[in-house]
TORVEXTOR-404607 format. One record per residue (C-alpha): residue in three letters; residue number from 0; x, y, z. Coordinates in steps of 0.1 Angstrom, whole numbers, plus 2048, in hexadecimal, padded with zeros to 3 digits. Example, Ala and Ser with C-alpha at 12.3 -4.5 7.8 and 13.67 -1.06 7.14 Angstrom:
BEGIN
ALA,0,87B,7D3,84E
SER,1,889,7F5,847
//
This chain:
BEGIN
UNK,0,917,85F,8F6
UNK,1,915,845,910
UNK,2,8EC,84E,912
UNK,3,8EA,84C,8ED
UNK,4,8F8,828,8EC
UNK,5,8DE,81C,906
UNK,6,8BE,829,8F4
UNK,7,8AB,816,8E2
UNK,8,89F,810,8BD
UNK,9,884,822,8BA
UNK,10,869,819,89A
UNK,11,84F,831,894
UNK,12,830,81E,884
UNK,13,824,7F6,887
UNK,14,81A,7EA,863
UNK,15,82B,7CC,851
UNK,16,850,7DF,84B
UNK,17,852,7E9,871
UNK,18,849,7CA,880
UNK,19,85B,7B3,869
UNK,20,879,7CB,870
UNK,21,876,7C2,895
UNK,22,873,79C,88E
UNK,23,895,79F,87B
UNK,24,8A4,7AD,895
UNK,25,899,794,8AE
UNK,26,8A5,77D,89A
UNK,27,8C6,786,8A1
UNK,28,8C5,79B,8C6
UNK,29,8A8,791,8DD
UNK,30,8B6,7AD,8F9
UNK,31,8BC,7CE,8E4
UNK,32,8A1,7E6,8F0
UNK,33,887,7F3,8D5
UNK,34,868,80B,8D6
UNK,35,84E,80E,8C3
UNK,36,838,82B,8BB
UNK,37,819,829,8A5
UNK,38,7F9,841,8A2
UNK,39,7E4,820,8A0
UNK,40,7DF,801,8B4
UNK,41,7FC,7F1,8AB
UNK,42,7EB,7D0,89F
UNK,43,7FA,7B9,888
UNK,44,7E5,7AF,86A
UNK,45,7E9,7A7,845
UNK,46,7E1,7C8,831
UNK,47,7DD,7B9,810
UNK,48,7C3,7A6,81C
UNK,49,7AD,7C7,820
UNK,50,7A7,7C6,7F9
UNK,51,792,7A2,803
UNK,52,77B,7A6,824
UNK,53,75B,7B2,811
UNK,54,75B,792,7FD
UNK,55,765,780,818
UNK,56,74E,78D,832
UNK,57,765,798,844
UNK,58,769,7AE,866
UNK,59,78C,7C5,869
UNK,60,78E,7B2,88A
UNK,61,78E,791,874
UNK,62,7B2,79E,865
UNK,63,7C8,7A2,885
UNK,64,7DF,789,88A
UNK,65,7EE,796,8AF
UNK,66,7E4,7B6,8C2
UNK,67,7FE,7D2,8C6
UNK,68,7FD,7C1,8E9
UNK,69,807,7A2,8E1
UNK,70,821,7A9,8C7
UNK,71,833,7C3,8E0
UNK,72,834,7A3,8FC
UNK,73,841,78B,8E0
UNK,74,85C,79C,8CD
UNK,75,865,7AE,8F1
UNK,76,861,7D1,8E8
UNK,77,84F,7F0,8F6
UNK,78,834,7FD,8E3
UNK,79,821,821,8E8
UNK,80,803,819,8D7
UNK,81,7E7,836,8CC
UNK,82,806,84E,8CB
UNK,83,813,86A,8B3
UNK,84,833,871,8B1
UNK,85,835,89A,8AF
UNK,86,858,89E,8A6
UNK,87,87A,893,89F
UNK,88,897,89F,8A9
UNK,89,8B3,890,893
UNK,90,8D3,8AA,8A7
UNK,91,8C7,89B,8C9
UNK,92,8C0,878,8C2
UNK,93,899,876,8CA
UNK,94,876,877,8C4
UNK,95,85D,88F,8D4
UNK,96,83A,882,8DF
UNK,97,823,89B,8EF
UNK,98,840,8B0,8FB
UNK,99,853,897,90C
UNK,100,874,889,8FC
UNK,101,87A,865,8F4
UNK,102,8A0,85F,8E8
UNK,103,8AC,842,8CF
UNK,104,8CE,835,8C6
UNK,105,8BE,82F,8A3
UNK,106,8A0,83D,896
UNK,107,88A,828,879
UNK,108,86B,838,867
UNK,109,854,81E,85D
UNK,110,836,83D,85A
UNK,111,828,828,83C
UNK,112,810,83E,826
UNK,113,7EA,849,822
UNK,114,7D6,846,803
UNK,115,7D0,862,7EE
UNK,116,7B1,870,7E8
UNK,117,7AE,889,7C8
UNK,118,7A2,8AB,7C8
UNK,119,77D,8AB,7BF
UNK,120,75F,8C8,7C7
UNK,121,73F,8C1,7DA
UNK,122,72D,8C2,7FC
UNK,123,734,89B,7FE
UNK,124,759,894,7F9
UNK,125,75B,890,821
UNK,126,74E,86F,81B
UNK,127,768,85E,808
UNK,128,779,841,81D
UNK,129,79B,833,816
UNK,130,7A3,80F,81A
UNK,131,7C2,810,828
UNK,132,7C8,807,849
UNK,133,7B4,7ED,85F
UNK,134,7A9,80C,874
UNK,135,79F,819,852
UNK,136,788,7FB,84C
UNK,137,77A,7FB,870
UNK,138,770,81B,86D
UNK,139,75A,816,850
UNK,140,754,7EF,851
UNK,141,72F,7F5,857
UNK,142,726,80E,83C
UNK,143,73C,7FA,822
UNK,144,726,7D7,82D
UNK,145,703,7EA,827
UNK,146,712,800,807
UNK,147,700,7F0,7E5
UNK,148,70D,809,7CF
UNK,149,731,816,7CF
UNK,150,74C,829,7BB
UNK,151,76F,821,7BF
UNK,152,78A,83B,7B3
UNK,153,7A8,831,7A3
UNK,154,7AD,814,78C
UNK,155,7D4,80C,798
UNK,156,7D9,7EB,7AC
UNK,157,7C8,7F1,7C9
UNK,158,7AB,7FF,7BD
UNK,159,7A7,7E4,7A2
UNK,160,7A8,7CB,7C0
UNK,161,790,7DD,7D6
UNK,162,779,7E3,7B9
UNK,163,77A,7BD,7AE
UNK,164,774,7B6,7D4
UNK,165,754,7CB,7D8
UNK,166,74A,7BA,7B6
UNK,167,74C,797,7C3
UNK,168,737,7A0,7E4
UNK,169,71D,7AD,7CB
UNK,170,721,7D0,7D3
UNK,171,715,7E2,7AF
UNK,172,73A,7F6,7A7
UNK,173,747,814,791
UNK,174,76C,813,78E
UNK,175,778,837,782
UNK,176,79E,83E,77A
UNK,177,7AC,858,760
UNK,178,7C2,83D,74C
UNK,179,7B6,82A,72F
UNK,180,7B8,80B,73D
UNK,181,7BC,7F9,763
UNK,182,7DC,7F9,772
UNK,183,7EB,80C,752
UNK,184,80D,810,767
UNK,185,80F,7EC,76C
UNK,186,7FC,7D8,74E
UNK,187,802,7D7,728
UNK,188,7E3,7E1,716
UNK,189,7D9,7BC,70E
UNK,190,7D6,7AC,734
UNK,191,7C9,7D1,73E
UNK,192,7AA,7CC,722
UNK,193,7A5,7A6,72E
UNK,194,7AA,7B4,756
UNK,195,788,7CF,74D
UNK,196,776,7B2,73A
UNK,197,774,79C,754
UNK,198,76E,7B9,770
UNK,199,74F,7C4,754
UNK,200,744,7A2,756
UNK,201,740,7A2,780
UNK,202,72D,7C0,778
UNK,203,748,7DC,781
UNK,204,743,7FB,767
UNK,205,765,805,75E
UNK,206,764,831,75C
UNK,207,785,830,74A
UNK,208,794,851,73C
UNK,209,77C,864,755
UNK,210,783,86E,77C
UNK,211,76C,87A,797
UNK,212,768,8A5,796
UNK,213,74B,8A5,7B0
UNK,214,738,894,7CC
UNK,215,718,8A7,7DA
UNK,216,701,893,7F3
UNK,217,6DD,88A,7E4
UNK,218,6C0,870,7F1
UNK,219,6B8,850,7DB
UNK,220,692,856,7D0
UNK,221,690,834,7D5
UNK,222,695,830,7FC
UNK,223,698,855,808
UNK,224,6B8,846,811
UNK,225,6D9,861,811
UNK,226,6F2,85A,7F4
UNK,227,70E,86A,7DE
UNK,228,70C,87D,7BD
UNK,229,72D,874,7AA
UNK,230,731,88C,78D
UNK,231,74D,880,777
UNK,232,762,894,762
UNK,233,74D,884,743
UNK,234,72F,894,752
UNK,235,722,872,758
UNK,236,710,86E,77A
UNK,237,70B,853,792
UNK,238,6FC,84E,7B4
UNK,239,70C,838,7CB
UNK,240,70A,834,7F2
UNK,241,735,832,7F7
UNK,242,754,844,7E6
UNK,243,76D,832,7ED
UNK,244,792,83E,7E1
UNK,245,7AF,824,7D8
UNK,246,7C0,841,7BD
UNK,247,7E5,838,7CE
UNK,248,7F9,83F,7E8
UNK,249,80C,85F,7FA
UNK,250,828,854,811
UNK,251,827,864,837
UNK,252,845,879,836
UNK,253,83B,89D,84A
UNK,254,84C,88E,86C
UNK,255,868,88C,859
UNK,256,866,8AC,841
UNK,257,862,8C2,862
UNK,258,881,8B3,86F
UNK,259,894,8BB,851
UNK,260,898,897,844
UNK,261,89D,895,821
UNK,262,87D,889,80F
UNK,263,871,889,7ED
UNK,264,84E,873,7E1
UNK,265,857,85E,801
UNK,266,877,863,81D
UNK,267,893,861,807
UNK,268,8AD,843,815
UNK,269,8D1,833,809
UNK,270,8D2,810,7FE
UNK,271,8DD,80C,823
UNK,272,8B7,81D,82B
UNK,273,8C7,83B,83D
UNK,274,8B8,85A,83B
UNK,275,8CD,87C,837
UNK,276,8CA,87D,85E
UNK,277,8E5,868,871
UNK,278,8D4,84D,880
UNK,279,8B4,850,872
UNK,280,8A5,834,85A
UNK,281,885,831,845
UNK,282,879,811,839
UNK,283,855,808,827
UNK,284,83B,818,814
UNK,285,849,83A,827
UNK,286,870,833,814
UNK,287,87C,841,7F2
UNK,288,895,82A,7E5
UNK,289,8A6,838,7C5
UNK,290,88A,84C,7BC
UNK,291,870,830,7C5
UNK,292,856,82E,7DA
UNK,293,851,805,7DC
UNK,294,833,7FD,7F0
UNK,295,833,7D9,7EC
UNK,296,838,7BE,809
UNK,297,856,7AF,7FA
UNK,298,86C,7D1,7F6
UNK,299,861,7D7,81C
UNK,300,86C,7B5,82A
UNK,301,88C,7B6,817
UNK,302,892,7D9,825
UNK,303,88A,7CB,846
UNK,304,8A1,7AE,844
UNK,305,8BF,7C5,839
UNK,306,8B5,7E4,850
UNK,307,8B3,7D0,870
UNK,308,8DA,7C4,868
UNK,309,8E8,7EA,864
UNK,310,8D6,7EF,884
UNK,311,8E7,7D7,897
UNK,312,90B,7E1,889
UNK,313,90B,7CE,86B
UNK,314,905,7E4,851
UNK,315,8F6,7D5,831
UNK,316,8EB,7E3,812
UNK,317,8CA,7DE,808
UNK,318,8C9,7C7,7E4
UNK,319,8A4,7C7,7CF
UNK,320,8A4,7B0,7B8
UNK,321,886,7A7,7A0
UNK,322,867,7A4,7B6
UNK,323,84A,793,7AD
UNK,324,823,7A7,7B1
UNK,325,805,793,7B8
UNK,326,7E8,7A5,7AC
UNK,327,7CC,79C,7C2
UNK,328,7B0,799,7A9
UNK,329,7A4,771,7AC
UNK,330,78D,774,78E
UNK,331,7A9,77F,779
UNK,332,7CB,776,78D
UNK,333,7E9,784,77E
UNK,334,809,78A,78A
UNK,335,829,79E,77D
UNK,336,84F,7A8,783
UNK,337,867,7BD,77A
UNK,338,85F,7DF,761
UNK,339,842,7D9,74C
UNK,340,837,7F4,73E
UNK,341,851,811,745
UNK,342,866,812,729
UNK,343,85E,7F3,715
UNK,344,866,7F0,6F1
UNK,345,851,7CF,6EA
UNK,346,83F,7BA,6F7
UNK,347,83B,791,6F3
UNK,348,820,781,6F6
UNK,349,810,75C,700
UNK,350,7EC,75D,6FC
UNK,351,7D7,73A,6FD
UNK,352,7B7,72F,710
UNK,353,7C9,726,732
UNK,354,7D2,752,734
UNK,355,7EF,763,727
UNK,356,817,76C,72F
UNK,357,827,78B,721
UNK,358,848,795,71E
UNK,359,853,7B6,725
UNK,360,86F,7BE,70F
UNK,361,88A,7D8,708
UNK,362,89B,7E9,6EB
UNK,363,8B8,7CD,6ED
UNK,364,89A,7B7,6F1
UNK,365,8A6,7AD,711
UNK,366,887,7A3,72B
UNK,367,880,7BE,742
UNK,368,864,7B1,751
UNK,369,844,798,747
UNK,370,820,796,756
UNK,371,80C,773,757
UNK,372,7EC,770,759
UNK,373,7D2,751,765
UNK,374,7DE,72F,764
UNK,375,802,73D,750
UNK,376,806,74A,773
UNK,377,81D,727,779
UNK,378,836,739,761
UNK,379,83D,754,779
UNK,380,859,748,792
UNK,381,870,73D,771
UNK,382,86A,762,75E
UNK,383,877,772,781
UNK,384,895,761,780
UNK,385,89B,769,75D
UNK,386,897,793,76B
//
């Protein structure tokens, strides 16, 4: 037990939840040792801010803010960089990394998640990229600079951004998604129809109601160069030089499914962010918190906040209240809160020339959530405090 009490924290990943969990505990014990194990490089960098470096002419390298390095020497902790973790082993207390055993006093999975890439037929479909990571990007920075013509699946958030990104470099772009509208899950029909309008008009064609069934390789007639064949599910075809897929995430559970952690979409946690494994914590776009998987910055830094507390011996509860979602489309901003689609009886709308506010509303016609739009984006800060 003694042993137990002198092992470390140890975190296993280094996105935005992990590292601002180690700032908050800095914040209150400079001296209590902590690990950190992550597959990657470990270097801190703004991941929403992947959606922007094509029309920004950017370089991944443009986007980190510290190396793995240099956060490891600031915040004082020891960082295995390039490094899988194989195992967990919940009964003994530690991790296993290429057969040799690393124990913890607390162990917090911040495994994040990979982007999902639907099933589709083809000789090609090795060739759709992901967005996801900055190694993601720096893997295909080069053939995404010299693409012209490219199909983005999934018309969700991300994909919207990405697609209106690509768009604004001048890449020619073919959004696909199987809803009737952008960001169905998040937009009443109204801001969704004046969202595609204005991607139509920076020249994105909108495949709405359609997906992707098959990608073959094919050379453009015009420059003997190699391309893609998308055939959609309308039978429509189109050539294009990249495939990239932005169709949602799936949360990185299997380290902790094979050590018989509890996990359903994501690794499910307690408002306290425990795990069913004593000692074991999850926080970030890995987590399932009542029923949710919330992979949004603000859920991760409050989980952060509240997580690094039960770790030093104060345990806290975890609180969400009404967040607020900046979508990242600048020729169309909008931003939202609270439920606004999911079970709404009405909606109330503010339409003029300066954009347009709705208000989500339920059957007691009590507001349940409310998305703004363009310069009615000012409203937003006084309709979250009325969630």
């Amino acid at each position: 037990m003694a042993q137990q009490t002198k092992a470390p924290i140890i975190i296993i990943g280094s996105g935005f939840a992990a590292y601002q969990l180690i700032k908050a505990i800095r914040r209150s014990d400079p001296l209590i040792p902590i690990q950190v194990f992550t597959a990657d490089s470990g270097d801190d960098y703004n991941k929403p801010d992947l959606s922007h470096v094509v029309s920004k002419k950017q370089l991944a390298s443009d986007l980190i803010r510290a190396t793995g390095a240099a956060m490891a020497t600031e915040f004082d902790f020891e960082l295995w960089a390039n490094t899988r973790v194989d195992a967990i082993e919940p009964d003994r207390h530690r991790i296993l990394v290429a057969d040799q055993a690393y124990p913890y006093s607390k162990l917090v999975l911040a495994t994040g998640a990979k982007a999902f890439i639907p099933p589709m037929s083809g000789n090609a479909i090795d060739r759709v990229v992901t967005l996801n990571s900055l190694q993601e990007y720096q893997a295909i920075e080069q053939e995404l600079t010299s693409a012209k013509r490219i199909l983005v699946i999934g018309g969700g958030l991300i994909g919207t951004e990405i697609a209106m990104d690509l768009a604004s470099a001048e890449k020619k772009v073919i959004n696909v998604d199987p809803c009737d509208r952008l960001m169905a899950n998040l937009l009443p029909e109204y801001v969704a129809m004046q969202l595609g309008r204005k991607m139509q008009s920076l020249g994105v064609e909108l495949a709405l109601n359609d997906s992707v069934v098959a990608l073959n390789h094919t050379t453009d007639s015009a420059c003997g160069r190699s391309s893609i064949l998308a055939k959609l599910a309308s039978n429509q075809q189109v050539e294009v030089d990249m495939v990239i897929s932005a169709a949602g995430l799936i949360p990185n559970i299997a380290l902790a499914q094979r050590a018989n952690i509890a996990v359903g979409r994501g690794i499910v946690v307690n408002s306290y962010l425990q795990t069913s494994a004593t000692d074991v914590f999850a926080l970030g776009d890995c987590a399932e918190i009542d029923g949710k998987v919330l992979a949004y910055l603000q859920p991760a830094l409050l989980s952060a906040n509240a997580l690094a507390k039960t770790l030093l011996d104060q345990t806290t509860k975890l609180i969400l209240p009404a967040m607020l979602v900046k979508v990242k489309t600048p020729h169309y901003p909008i931003q939202l809160g609270g439920n606004t689609v999911v079970g709404v009886q009405r909606w109330q709308m503010e339409i003029d020339a300066e954009g347009c506010s709705v208000n989500a509303l339920n059957a007691e016609g009590t507001l349940q959530g409310f998305v703004v739009a363009e310069q009615h984006m000012s409203k937003a800060f006084s309709l979250l405090k009325s969630l």
